[in-house]
C-alpha positions as MATLAB code, in Angstrom:
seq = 'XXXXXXXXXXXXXXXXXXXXXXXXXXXXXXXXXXXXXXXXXXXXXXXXXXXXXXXXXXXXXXXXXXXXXXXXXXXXXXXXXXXXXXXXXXXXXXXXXXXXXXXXXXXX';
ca = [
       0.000    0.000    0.000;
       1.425    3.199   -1.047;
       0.954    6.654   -2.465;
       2.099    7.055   -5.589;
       3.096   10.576   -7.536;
       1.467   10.464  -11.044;
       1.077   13.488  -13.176;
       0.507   16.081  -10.250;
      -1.666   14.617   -8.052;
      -0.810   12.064   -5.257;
      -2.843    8.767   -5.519;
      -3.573    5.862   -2.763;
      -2.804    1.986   -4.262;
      -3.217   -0.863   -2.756;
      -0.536   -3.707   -4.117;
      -1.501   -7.403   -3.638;
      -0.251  -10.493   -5.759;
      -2.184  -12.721   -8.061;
       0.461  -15.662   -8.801;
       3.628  -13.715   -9.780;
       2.091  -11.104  -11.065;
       1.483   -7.688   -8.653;
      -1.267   -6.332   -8.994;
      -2.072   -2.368   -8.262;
      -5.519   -1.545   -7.290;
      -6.522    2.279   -7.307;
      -7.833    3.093   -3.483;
      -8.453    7.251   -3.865;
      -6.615   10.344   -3.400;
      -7.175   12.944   -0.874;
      -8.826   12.984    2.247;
     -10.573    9.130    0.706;
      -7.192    7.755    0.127;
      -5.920    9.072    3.782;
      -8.824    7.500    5.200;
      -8.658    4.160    3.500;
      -4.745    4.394    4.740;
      -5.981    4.555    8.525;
      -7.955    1.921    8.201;
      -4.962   -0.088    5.976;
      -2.506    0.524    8.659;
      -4.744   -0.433   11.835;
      -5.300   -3.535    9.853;
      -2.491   -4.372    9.574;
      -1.251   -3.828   12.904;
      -4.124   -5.969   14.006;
      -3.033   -8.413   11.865;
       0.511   -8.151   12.908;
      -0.558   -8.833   16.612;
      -2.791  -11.665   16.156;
       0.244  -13.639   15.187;
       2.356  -12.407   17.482;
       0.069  -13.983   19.732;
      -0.066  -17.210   18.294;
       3.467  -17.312   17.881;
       3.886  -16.587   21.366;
       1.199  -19.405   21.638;
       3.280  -21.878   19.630;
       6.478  -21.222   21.482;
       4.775  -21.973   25.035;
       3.311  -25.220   23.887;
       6.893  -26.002   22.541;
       8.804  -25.257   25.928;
       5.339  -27.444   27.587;
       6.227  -30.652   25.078;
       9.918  -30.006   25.997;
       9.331  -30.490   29.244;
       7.420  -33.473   29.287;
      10.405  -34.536   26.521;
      12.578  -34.312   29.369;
      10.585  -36.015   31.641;
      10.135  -39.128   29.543;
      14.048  -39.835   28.263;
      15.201  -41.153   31.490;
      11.771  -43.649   31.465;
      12.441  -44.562   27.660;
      16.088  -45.141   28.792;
      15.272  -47.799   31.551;
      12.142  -49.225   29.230;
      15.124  -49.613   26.708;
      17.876  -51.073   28.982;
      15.094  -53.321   30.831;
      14.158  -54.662   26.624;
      17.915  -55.348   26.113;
      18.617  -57.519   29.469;
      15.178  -59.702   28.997;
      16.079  -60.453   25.195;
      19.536  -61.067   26.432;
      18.518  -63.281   29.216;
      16.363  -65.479   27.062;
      18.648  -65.933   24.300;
      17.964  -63.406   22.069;
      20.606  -61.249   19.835;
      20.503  -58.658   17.601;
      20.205  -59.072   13.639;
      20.201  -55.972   11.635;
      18.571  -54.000   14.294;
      15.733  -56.617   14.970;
      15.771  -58.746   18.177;
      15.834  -63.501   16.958;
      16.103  -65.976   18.911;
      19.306  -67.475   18.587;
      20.006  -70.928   16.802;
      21.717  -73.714   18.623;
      23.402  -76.299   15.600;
      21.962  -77.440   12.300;
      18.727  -78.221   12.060;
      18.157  -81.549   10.835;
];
């Protein structure tokens, strides 16, 4: 949004995009175009702090699910360790990142 100088009068546009293409929309000159600039401005500055907000929104819920992140490793580390020694203890090794029972000899 902008004034723009053409011929001798001042002019109020509005620039939005269609695609790649801008496109200029004629708003008014005078005291129309100043008043259509208000009310472009506090707009805008509405818009600008809605997402503030919910930026400010995302960010808490981020540190929240952090926090419960940090909570949980140490339980996912013993659920892990506690996995390991019962596959271990009942025979069990590791192929290619999956858990078999191991084979004792041939079979027949």
């Amino acid at each position: 949004m902008a004034w723009e100088k053409r011929g001798k009068g001042l002019y109020y546009y509005r620039k939005y995009r269609v695609g790649s293409k801008v496109i200029s929309e004629y708003v008014g000159a005078g005291a129309v175009g100043e008043m259509v600039e208000k009310l472009d401005l506090e707009e805008r500055r509405q818009k600008d702090q809605k997402a503030k907000q919910e930026r400010e929104q995302i960010e808490a819920m981020r540190e929240y699910f952090d926090s419960i992140e940090n909570i949980m490793n140490p339980v996912e580390d013993n659920i892990k360790a506690l996995t390991k020694a019962f596959y271990l203890v009942n025979d069990y090794h590791t192929h290619k990142g999956q858990w078999r029972k191991k084979r004792h000899g041939r079979r027949e």
